[in-house]
MDAnalysis code that builds the backbone (N, CA, C; Angstrom):
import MDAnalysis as mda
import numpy as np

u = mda.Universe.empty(342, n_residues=114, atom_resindex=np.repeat(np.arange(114), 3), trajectory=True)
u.add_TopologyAttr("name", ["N", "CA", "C"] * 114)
u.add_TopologyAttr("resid", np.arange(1, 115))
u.add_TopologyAttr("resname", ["UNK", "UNK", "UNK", "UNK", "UNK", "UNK", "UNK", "UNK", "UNK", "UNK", "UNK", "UNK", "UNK", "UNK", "UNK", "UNK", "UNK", "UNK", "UNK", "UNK", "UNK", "UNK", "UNK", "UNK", "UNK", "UNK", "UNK", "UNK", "UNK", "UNK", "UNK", "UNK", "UNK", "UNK", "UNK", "UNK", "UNK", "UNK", "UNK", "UNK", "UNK", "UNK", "UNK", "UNK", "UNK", "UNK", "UNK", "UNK", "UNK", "UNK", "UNK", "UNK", "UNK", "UNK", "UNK", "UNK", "UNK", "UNK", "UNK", "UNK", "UNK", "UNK", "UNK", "UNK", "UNK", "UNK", "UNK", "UNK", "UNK", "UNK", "UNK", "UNK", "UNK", "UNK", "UNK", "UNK", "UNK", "UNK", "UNK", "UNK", "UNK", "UNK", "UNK", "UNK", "UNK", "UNK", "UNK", "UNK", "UNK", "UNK", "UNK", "UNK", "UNK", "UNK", "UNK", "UNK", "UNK", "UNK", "UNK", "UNK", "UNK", "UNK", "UNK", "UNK", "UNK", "UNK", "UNK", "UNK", "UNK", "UNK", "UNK", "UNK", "UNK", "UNK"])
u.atoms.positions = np.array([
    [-28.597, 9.088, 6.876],
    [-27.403, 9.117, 6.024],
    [-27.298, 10.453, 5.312],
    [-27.285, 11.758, 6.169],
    [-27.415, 12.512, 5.424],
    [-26.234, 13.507, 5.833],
    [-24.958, 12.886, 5.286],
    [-23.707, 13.090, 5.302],
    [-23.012, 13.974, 4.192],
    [-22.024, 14.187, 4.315],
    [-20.915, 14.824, 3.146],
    [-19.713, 14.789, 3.865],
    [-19.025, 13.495, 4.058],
    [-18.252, 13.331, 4.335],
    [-16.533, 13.656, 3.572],
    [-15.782, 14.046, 3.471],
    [-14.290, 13.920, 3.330],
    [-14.255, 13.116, 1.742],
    [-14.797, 11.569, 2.036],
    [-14.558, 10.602, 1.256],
    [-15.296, 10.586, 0.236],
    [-16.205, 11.189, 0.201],
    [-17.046, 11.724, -0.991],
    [-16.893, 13.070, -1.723],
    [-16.123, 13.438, -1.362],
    [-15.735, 14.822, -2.257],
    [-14.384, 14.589, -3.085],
    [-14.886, 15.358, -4.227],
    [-14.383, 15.069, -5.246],
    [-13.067, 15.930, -5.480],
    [-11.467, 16.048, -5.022],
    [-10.793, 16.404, -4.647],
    [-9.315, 16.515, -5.650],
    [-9.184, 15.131, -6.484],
    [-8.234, 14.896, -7.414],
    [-8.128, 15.607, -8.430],
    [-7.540, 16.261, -8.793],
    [-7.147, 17.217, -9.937],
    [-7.098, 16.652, -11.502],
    [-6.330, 14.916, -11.564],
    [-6.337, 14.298, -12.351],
    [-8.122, 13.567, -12.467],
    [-8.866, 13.581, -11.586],
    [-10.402, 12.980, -11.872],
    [-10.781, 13.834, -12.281],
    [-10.746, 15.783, -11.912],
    [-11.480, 16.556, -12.938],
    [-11.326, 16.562, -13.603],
    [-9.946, 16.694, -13.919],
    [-9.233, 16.994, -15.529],
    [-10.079, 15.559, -16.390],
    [-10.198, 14.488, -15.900],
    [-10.810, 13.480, -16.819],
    [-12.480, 13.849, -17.117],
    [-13.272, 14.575, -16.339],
    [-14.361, 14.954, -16.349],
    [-14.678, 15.904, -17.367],
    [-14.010, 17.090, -17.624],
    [-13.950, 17.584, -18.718],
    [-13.371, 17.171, -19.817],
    [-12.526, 16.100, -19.549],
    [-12.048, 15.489, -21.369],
    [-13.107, 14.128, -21.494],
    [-13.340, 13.589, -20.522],
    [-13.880, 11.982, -21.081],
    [-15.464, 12.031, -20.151],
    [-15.849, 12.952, -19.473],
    [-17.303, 12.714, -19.192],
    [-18.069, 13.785, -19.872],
    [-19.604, 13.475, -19.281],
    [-20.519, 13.591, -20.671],
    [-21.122, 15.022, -19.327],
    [-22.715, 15.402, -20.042],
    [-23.001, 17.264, -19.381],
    [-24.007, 16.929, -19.241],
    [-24.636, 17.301, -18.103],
    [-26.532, 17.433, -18.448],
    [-26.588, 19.030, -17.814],
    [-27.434, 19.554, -18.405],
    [-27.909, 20.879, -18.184],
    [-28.975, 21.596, -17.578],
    [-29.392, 22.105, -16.324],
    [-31.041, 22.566, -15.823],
    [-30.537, 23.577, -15.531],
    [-30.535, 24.708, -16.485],
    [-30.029, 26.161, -16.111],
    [-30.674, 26.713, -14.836],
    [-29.885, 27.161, -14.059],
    [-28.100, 28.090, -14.067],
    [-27.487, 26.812, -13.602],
    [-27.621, 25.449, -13.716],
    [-26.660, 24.110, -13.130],
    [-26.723, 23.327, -14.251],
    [-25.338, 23.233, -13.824],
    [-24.432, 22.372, -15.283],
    [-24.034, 21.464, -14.413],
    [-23.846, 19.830, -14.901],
    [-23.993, 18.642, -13.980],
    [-22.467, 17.648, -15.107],
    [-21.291, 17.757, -14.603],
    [-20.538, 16.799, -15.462],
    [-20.383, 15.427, -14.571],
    [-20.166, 14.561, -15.499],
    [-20.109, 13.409, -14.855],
    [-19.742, 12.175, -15.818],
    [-19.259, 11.187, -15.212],
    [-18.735, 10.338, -15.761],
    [-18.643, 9.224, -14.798],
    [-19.041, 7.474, -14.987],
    [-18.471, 6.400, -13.734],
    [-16.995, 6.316, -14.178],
    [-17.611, 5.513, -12.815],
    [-15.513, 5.137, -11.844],
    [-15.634, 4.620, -11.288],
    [-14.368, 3.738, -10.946],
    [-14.062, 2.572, -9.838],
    [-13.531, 3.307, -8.554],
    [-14.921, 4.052, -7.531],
    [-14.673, 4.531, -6.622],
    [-15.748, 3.848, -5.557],
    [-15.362, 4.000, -4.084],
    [-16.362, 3.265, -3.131],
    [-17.139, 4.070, -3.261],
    [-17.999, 5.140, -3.428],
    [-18.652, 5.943, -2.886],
    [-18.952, 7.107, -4.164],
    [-19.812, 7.604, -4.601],
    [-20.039, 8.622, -5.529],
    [-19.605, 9.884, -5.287],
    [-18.445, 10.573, -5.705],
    [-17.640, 11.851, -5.027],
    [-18.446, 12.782, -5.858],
    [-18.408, 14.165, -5.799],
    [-18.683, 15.482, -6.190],
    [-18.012, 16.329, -5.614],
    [-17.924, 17.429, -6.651],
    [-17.596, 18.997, -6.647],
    [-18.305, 20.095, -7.059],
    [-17.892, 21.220, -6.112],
    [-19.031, 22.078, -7.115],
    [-18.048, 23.674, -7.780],
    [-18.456, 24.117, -8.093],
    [-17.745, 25.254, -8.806],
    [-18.630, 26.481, -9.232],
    [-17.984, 27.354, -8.784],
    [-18.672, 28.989, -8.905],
    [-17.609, 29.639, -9.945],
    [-18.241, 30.573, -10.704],
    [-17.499, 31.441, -11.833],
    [-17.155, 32.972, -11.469],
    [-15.998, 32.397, -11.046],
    [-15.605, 34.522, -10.974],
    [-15.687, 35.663, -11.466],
    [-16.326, 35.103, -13.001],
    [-16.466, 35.995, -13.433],
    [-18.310, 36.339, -13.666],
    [-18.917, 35.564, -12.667],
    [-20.384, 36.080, -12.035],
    [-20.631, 36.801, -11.072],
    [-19.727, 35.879, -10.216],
    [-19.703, 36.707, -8.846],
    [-18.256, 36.990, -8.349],
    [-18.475, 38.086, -8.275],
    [-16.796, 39.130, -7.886],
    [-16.524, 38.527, -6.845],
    [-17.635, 38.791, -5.966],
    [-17.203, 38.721, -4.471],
    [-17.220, 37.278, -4.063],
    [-15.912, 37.067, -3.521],
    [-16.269, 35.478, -2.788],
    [-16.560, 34.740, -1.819],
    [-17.353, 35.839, -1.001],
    [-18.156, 35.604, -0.428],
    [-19.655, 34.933, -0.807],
    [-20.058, 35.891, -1.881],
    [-20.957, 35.271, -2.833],
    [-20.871, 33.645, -3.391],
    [-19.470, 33.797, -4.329],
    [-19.155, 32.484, -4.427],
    [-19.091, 31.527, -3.088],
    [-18.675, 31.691, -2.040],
    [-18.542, 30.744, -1.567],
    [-20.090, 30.476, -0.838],
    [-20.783, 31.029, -0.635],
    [-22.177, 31.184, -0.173],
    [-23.000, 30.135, -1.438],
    [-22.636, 30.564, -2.806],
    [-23.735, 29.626, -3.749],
    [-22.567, 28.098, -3.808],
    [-21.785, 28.028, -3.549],
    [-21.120, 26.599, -3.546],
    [-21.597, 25.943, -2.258],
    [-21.807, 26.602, -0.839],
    [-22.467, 25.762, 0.657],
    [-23.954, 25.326, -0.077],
    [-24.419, 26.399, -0.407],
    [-25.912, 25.766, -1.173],
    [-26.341, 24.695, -1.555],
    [-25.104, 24.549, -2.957],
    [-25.150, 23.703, -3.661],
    [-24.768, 22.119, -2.498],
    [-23.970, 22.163, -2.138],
    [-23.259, 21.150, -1.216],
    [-24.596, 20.490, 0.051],
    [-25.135, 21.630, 0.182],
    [-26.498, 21.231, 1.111],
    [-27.430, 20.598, 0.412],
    [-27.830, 20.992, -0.716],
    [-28.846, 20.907, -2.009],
    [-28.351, 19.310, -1.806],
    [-27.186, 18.693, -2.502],
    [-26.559, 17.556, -3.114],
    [-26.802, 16.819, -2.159],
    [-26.562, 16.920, -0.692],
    [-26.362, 16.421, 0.749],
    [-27.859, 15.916, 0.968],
    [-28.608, 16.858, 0.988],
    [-30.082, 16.769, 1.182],
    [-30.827, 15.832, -0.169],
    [-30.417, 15.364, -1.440],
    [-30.865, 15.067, -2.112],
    [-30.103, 13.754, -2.874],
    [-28.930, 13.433, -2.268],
    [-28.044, 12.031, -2.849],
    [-28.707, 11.165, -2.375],
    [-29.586, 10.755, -1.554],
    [-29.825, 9.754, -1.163],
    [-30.519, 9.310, -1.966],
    [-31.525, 9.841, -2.702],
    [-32.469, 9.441, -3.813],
    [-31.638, 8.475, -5.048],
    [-30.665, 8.947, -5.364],
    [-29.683, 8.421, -6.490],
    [-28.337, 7.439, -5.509],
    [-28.371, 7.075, -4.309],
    [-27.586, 6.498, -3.913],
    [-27.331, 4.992, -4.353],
    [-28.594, 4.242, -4.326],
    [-29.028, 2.827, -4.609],
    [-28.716, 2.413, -5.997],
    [-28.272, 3.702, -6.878],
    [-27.960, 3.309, -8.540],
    [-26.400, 2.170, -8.292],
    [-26.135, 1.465, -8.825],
    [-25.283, 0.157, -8.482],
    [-23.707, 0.558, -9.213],
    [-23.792, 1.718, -10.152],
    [-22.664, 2.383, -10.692],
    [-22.431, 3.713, -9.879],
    [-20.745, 3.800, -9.847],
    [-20.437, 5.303, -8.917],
    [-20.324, 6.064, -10.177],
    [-20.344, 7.578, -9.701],
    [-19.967, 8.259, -10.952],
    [-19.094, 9.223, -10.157],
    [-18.015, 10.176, -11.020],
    [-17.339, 11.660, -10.426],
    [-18.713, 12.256, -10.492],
    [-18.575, 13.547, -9.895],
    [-20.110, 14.419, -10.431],
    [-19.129, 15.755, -9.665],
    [-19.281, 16.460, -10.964],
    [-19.000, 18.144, -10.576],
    [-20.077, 19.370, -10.992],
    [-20.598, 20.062, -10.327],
    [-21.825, 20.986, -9.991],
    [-21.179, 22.048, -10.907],
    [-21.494, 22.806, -11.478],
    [-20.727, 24.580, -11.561],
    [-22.712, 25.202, -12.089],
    [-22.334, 26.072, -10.974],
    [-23.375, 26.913, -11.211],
    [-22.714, 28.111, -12.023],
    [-23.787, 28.533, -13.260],
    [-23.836, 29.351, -13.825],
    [-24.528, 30.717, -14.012],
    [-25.547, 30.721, -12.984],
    [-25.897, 31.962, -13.327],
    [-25.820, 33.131, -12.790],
    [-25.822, 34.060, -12.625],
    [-25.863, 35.577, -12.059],
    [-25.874, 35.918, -10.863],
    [-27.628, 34.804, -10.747],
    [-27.893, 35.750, -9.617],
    [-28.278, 34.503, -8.052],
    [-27.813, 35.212, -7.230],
    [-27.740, 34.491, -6.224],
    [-28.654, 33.272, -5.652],
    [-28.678, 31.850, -5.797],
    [-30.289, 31.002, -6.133],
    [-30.182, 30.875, -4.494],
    [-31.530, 30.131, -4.080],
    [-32.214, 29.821, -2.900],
    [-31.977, 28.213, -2.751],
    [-32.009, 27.938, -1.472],
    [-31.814, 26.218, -1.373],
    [-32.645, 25.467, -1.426],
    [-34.012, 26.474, -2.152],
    [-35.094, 25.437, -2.942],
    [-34.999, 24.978, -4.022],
    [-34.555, 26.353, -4.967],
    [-34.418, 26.554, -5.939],
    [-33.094, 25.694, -6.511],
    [-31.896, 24.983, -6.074],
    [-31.068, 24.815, -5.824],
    [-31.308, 22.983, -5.706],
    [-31.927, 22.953, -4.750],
    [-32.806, 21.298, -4.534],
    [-33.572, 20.899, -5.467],
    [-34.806, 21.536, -6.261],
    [-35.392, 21.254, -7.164],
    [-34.321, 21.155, -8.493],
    [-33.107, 21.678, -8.928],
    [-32.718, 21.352, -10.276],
    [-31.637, 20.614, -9.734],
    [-30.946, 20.180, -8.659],
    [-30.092, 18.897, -8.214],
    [-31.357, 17.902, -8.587],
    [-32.484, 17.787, -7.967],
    [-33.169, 16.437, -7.935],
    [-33.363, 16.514, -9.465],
    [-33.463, 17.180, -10.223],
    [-33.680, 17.302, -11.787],
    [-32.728, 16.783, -12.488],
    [-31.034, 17.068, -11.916],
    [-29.965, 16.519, -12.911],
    [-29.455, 15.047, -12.019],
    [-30.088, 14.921, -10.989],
    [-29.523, 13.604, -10.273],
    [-30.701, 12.545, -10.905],
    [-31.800, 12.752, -11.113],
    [-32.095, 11.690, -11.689],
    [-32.324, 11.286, -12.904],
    [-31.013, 12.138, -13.853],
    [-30.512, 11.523, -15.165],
    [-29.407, 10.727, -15.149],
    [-29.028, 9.983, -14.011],
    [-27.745, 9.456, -13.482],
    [-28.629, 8.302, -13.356],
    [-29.665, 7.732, -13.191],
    [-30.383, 6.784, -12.478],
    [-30.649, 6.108, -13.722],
])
């Protein structure tokens, strides 16, 4: 089950917008973890890069596949929790992370959801 399907990504404009007004933050720097439950089949996510870290978006789009692999490779652990939640990623820091580095603080903010 080690998917990222369509139906799990977090896509609605009106669910983010509720994520930043009505869900709560956990923090494992350079990853900031928002989230909030919902009456959804399936636990959706997003992730988000800051333009004003990385110019190039290539960069950005390189630390958002990361992240998306990281999440992919590591939801299954937090799948079995019996509540869905939104969950949006934004990496914050500088400098370009590794998909270890990347896996170790997903498994860090996914199992404050549990």
């Amino acid at each position: 089950m080690l998917k990222f399907p369509a139906s799990e990504r977090l896509k609605s404009s009106k669910q983010i917008e509720a994520l930043f007004t009505e869900g709560k933050s956990a923090k494992s720097f350079p990853l900031l973890m928002r989230f909030m439950p919902a009456e959804v089949q399936t636990h959706k996510a997003a992730f988000a890069v800051s333009k004003r870290n990385f110019k190039s978006a290539v960069d950005r789009n390189r630390v958002k596949r990361l992240m998306r692999e990281a999440y992919r490779l590591e939801k299954g652990q937090f799948q079995k929790t019996s509540a869905r939640y939104l969950i949006l990623f934004v990496y914050t820091g500088k400098n370009l992370p590794t998909l270890n580095e990347l896996r170790l603080l997903m498994v860090k903010l996914l199992k404050q959801l549990e």
